[in-house]
Backbone as CSV, one residue per row, in Angstrom:
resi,resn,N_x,N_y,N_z,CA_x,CA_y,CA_z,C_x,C_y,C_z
1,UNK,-34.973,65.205,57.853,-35.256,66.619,57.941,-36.665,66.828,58.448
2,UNK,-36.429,67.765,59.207,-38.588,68.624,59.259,-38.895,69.607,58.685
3,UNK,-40.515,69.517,58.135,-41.013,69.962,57.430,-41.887,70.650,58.596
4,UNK,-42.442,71.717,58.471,-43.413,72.318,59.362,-44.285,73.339,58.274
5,UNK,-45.447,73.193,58.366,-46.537,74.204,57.386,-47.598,74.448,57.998
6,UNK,-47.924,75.491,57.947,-48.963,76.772,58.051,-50.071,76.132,57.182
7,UNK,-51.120,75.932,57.286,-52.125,75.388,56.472,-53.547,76.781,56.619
8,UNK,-53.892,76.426,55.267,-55.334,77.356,55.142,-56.647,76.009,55.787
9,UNK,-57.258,76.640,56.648,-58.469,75.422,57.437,-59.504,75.469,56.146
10,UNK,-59.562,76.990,55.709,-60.580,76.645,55.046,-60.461,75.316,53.784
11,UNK,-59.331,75.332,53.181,-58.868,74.490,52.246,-58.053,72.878,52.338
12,UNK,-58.096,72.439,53.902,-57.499,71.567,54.258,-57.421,70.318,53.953
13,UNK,-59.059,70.345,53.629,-60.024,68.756,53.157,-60.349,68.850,51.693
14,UNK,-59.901,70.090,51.210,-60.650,69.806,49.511,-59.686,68.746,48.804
15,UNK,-60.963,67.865,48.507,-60.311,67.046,47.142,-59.350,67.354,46.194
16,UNK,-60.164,68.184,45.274,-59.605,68.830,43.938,-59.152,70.389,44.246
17,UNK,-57.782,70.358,43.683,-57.040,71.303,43.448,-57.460,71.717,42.063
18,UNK,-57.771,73.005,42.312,-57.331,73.240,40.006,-56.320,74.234,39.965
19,UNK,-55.838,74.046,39.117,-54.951,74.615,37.943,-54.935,75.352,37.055
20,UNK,-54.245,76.273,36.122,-54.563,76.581,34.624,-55.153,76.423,34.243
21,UNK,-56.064,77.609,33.180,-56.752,76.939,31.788,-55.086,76.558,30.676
22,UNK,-55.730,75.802,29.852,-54.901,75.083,29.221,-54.553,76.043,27.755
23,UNK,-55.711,77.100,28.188,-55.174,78.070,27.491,-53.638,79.317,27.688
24,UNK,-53.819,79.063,29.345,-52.370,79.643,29.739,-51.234,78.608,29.466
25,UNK,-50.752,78.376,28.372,-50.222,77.558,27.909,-48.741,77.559,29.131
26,UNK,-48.126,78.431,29.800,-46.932,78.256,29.954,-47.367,78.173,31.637
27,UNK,-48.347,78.472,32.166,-48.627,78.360,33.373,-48.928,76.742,33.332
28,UNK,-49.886,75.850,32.502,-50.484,74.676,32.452,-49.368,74.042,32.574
29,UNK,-48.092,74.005,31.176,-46.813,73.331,31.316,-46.542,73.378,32.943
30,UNK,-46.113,74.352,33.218,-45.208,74.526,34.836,-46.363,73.179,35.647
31,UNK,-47.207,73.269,35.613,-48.488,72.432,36.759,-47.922,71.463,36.495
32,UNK,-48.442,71.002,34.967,-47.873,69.601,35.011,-46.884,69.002,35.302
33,UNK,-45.852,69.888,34.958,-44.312,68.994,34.889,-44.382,69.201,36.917
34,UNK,-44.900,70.339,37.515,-44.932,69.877,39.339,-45.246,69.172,39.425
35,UNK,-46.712,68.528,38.840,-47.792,67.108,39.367,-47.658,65.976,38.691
36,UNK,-46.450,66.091,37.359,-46.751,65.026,36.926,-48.007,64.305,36.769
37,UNK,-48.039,62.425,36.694,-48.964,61.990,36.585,-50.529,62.263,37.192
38,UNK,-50.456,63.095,38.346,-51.584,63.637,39.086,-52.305,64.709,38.115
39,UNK,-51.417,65.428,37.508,-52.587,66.155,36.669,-53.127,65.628,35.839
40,UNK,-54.052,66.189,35.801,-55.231,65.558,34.256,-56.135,67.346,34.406
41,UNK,-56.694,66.995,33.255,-57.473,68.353,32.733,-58.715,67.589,32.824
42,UNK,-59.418,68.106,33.094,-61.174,68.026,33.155,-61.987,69.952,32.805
43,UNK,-62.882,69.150,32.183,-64.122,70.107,31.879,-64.954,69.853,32.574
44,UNK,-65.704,70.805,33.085,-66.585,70.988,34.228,-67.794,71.452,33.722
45,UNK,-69.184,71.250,34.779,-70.442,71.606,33.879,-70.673,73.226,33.835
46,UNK,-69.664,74.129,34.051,-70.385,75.208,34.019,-69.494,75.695,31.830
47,UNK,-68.767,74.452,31.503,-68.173,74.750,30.478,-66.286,74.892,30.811
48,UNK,-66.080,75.254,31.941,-64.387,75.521,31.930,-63.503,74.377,31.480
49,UNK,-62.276,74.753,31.224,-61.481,73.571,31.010,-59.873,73.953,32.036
50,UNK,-60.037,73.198,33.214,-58.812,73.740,33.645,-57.746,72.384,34.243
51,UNK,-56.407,72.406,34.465,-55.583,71.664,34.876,-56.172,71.009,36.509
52,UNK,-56.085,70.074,36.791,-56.626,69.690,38.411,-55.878,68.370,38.470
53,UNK,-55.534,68.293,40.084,-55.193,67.475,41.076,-56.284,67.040,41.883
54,UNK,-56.220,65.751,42.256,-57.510,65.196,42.947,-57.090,63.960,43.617
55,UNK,-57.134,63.827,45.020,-56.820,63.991,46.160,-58.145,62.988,46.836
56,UNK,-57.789,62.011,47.215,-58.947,60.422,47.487,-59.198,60.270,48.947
57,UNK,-59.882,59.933,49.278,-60.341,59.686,50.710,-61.715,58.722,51.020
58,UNK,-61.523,57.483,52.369,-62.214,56.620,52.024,-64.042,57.603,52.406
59,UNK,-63.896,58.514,53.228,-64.567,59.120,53.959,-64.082,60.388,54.825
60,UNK,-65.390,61.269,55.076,-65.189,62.399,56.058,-63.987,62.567,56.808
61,UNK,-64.457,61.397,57.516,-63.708,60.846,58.892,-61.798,61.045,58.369
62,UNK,-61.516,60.813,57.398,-60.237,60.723,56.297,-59.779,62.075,56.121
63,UNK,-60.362,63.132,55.627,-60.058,63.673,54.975,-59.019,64.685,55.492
64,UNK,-58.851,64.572,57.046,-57.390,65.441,57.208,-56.349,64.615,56.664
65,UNK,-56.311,63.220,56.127,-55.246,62.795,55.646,-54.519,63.571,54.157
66,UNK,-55.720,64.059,53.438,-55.106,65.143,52.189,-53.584,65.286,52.539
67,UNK,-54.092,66.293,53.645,-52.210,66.696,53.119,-51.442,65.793,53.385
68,UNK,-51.197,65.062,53.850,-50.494,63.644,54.194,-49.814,63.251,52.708
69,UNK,-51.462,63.096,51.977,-50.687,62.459,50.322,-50.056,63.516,50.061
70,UNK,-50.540,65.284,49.579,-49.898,66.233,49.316,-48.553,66.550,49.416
71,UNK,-48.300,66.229,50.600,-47.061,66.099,50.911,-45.828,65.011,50.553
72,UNK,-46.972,63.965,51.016,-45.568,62.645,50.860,-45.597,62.893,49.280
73,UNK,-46.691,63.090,48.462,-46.307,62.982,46.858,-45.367,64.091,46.259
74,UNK,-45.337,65.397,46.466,-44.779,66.559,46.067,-42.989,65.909,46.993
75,UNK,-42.600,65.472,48.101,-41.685,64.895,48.575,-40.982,63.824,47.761
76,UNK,-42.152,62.905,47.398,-41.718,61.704,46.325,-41.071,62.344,44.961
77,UNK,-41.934,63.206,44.442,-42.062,63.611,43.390,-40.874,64.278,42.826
78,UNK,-40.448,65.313,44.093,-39.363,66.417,43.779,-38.114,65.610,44.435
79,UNK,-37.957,63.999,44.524,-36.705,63.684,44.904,-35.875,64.079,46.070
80,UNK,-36.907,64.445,46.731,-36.519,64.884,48.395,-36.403,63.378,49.739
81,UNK,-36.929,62.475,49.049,-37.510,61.377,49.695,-37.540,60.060,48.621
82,UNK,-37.116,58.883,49.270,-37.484,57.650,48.225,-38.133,57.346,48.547
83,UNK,-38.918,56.397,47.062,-40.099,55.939,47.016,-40.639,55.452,47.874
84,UNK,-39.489,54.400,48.808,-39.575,53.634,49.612,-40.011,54.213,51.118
85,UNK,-39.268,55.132,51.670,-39.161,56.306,52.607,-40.899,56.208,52.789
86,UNK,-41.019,56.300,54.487,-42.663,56.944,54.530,-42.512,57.792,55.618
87,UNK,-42.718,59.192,55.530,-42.812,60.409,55.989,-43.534,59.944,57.375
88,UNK,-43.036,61.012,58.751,-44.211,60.543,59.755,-44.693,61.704,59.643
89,UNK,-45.962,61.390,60.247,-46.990,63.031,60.125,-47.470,63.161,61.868
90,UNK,-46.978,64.376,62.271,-47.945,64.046,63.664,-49.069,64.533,63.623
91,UNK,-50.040,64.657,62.600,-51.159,65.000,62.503,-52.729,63.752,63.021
92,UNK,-51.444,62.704,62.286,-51.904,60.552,62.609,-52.068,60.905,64.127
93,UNK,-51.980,61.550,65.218,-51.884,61.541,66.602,-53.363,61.545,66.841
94,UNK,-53.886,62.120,66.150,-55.394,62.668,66.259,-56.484,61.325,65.608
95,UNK,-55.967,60.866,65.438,-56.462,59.463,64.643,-57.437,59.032,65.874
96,UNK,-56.975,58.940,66.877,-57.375,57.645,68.313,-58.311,58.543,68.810
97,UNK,-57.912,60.338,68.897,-58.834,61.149,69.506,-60.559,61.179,68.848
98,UNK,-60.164,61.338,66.967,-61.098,61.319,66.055,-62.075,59.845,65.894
99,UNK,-61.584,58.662,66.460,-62.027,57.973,66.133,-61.893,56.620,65.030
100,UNK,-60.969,57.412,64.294,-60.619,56.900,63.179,-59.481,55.700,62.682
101,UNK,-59.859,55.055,62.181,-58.825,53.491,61.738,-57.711,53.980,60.876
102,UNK,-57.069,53.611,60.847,-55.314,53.275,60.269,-55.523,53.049,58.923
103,UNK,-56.894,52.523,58.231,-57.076,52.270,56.853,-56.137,53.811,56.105
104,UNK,-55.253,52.959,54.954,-55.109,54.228,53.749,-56.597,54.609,53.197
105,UNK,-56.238,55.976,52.936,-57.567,56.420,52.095,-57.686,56.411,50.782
106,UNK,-58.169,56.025,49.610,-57.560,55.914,48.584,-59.395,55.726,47.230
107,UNK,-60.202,56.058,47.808,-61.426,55.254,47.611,-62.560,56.476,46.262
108,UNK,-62.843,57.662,47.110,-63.859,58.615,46.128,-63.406,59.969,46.725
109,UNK,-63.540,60.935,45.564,-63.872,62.269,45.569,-64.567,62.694,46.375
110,UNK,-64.461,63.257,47.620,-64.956,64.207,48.600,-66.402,65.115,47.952
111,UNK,-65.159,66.161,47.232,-66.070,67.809,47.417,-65.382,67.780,45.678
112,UNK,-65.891,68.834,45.226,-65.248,69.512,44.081,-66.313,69.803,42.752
113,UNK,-66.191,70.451,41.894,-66.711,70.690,40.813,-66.900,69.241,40.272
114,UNK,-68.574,69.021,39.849,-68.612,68.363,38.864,-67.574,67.976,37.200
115,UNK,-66.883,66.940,37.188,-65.634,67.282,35.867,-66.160,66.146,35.264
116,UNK,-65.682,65.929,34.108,-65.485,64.984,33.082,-63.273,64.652,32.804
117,UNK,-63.517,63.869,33.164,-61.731,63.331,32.933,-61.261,63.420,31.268
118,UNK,-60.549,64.274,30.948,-59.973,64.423,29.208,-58.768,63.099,29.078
């Protein structure tokens, strides 16, 4: 099947997604049971406590790969695709133009709120 999406530029490369406070108890449930093992809750230094997804890259140069995982994982995840299955992206086209190596990205946190992992 194809998938085709409309993407926000401004939001393309962020690391961390957040979520719920964990005080919206029935909104937090819904996150998790979407992200499964990807969610975790972190507290942040301004005091919040909210649900977040976080999203790895070895470098800059990487970081249009985000939606790549976004995708293939929410695909994996919701049983649309086996484990095994690897999605093509023609976004990888831009790889040779950008400069950039074939390495998976898998390495540090980009951008995002300072957190502490609960």
């Amino acid at each position: 099947f194809v998938v085709g999406l409309q993407l926000n530029a401004a939001a393309l490369t962020r690391t961390v997604d957040f979520g719920p406070s964990p005080e919206d108890a029935l909104r937090a449930a819904q996150f998790r049971e979407f992200w499964g093992d990807k969610a975790e809750l972190r507290r942040f230094e301004d005091g919040s406590i909210l649900e977040t997804v976080t999203w790895f890259v070895a470098d800059e140069a990487r970081a249009h790969t985000i939606v790549q995982q976004v995708v293939t994982y929410v695909l994996r995840r919701q049983a649309l695709i086996a484990p095994t299955d690897a999605p093509v992206f023609l976004h990888s086209q831009l790889d040779r133009v950008l400069g950039v190596g074939a390495k998976a990205s898998a390495k540090r946190p980009r951008q995002g709120r300072r957190a502490e992992t609960r």
